[in-house]
TORSETOR-48711 format. One record per residue (C-alpha): residue in one letter; y, x, z; residue number from 0. Coordinates in Angstrom, 3 decimals, always signed. Layout:
BEGIN
   residuo         py         px         pz   num
         A          Y          X          Z   NUM
...
END
This chain:
BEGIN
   residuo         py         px         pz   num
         X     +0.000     +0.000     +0.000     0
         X     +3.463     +1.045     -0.916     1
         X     +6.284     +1.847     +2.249     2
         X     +8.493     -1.137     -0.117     3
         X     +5.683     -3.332     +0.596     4
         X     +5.599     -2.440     +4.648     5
         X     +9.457     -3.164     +4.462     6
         X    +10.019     -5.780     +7.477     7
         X    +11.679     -8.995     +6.184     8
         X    +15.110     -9.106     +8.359     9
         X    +17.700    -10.284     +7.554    10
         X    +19.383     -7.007     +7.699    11
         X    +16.839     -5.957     +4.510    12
         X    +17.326     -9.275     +2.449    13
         X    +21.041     -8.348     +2.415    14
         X    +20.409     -4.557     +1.583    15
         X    +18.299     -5.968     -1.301    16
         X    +20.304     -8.505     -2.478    17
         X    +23.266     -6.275     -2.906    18
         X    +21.459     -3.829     -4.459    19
         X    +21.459     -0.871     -2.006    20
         X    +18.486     +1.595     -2.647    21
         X    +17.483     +2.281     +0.963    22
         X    +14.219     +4.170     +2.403    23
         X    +12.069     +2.678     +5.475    24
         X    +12.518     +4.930     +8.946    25
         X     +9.869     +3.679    +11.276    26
         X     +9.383     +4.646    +14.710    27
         X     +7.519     +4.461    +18.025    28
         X    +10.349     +2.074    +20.007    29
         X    +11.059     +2.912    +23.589    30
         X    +13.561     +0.676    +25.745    31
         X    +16.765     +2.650    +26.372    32
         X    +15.385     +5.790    +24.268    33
         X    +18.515     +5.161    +22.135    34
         X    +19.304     +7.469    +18.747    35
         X    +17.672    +10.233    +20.554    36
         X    +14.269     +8.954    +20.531    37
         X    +14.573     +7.747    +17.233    38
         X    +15.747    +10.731    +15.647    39
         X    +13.414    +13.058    +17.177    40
         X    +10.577    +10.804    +15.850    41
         X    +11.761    +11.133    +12.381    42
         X    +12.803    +14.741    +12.531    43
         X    +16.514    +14.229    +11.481    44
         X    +19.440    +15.513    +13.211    45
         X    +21.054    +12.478    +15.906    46
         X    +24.434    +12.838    +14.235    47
         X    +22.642    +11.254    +11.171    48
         X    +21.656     +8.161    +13.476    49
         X    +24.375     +5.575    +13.351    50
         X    +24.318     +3.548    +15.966    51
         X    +25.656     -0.042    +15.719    52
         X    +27.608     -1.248    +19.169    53
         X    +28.988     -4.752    +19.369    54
         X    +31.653     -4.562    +21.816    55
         X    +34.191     -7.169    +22.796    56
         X    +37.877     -7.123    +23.996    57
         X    +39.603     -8.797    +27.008    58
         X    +39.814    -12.086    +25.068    59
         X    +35.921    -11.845    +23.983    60
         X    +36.819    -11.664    +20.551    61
         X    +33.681     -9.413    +19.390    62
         X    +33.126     -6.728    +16.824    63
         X    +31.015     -3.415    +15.690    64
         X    +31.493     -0.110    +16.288    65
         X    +29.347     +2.151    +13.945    66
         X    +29.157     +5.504    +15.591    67
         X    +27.367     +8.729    +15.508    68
         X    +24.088     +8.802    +17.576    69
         X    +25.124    +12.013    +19.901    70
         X    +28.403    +10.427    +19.695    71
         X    +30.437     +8.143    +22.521    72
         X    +33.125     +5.378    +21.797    73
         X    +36.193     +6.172    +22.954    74
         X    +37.060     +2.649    +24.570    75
         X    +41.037     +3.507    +25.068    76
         X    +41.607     +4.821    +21.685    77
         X    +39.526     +1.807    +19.944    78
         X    +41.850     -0.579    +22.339    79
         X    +44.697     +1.239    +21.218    80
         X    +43.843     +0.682    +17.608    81
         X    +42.856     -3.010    +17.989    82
         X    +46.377     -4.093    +20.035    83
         X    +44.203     -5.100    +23.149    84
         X    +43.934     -3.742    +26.765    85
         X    +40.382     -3.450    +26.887    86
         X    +37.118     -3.159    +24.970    87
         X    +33.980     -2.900    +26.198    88
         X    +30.157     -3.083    +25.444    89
         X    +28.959     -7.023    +25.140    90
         X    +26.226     -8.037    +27.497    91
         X    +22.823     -8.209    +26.014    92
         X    +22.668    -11.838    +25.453    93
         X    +26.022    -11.785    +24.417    94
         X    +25.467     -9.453    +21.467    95
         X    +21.845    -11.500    +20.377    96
         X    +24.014    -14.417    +20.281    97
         X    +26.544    -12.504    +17.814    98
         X    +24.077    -10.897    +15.854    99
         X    +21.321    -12.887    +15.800   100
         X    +19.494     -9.240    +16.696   101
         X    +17.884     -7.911    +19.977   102
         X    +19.811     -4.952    +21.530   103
         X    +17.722     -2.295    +20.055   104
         X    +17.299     -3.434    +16.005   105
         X    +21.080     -4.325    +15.805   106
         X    +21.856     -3.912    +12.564   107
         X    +25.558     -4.466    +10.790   108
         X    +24.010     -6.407     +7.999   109
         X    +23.363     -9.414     +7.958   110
         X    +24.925    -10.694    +11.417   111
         X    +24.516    -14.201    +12.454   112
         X    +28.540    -14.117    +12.521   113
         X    +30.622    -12.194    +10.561   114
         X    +32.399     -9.167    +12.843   115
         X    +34.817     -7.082    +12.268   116
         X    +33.440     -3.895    +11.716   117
         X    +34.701     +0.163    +12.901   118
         X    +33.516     +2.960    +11.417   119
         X    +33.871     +6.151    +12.947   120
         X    +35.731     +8.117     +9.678   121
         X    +33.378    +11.064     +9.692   122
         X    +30.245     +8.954     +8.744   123
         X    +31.593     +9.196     +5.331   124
         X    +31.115    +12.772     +5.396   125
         X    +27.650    +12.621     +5.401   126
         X    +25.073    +12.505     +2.698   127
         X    +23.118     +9.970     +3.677   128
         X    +22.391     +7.951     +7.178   129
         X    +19.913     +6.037     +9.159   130
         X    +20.991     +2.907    +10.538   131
         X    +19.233     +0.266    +12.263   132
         X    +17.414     -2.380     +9.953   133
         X    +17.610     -5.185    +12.146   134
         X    +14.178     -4.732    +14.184   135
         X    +13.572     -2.280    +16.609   136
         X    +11.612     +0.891    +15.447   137
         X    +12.666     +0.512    +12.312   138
         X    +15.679     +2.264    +10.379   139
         X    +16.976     +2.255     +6.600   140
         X    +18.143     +5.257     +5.413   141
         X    +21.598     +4.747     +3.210   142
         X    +24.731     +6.124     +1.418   143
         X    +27.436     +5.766     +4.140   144
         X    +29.168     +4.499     +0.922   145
         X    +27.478     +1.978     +0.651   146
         X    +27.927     +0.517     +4.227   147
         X    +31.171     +0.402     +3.784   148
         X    +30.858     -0.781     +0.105   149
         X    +28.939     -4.009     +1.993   150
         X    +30.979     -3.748     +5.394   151
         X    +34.712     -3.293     +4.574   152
         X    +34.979     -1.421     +7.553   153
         X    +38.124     +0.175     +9.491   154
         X    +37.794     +3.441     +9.618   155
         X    +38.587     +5.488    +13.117   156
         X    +38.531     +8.312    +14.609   157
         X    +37.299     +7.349    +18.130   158
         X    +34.128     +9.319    +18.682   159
         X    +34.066    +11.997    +21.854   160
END
């Protein structure tokens, strides 16, 4: 059997495929809070090549993404800064399922249950090619950055530290 034909049927996929994106299937061995780290060490690519997808919220629980490196943090008072608010912060678990229609862990940007405003950290772009949740846990897509932002429209920022 092919790895096409093992592709999981998430949402997150159907979108991929109906906008044409050529992607590659990144499975691994999920563990609960193992984060990028597990993940990349699994596949044997480097954790600033994981993009992890955060859905935070502000102070008036208006929510959105934050696409960030995997060895990466968010820089909450910069991203604040740059959305006009006070505060951001992460969303609760059950908050961000009901967002994304995903379970913390295989959030992926695509194919959200709502559309969110989405923030890219800038230096994604600078990389040849990513691996980015595909919207079930163990399991990445590896993409063009281009191309997430061709399907994302993202802001781009420079809030990593």
């Amino acid at each position: 059997m092919s790895a096409r034909a093992k592709t999981p049927s998430t949402q997150a996929v159907r979108v991929l495929r109906s906008a044409g994106v050529d992607f590659s299937d990144h499975f691994y061995a999920y563990e609960d809070r193992g984060g990028t780290r597990v993940s990349s060490e699994q596949l044997g690519v480097n954790e600033h090549q994981v993009v992890k997808t955060l859905v935070m919220e502000d102070e008036r629980s208006q929510a959105f993404l934050v696409l960030m490196h995997g060895d990466c943090e968010v820089s909450v008072k910069e991203l604040a800064r740059l959305r006009g608010v006070k505060t951001v912060r992460p969303c609760t678990p059950e908050t961000a399922q009901r967002h994304t229609g995903y379970l913390v862990g295989g959030t992926s940007p695509f194919g959200t249950r709502q559309p969110l405003p989405v923030y890219m950290e800038r230096s994604i772009l600078s990389l040849p090619r990513i691996h980015i949740n595909g919207g079930r846990r163990g399991y990445l897509v590896g993409i063009d950055p281009r191309e997430a932002v061709r399907l994302l429209q993202p802001v781009l920022v420079d809030v990593a530290v």
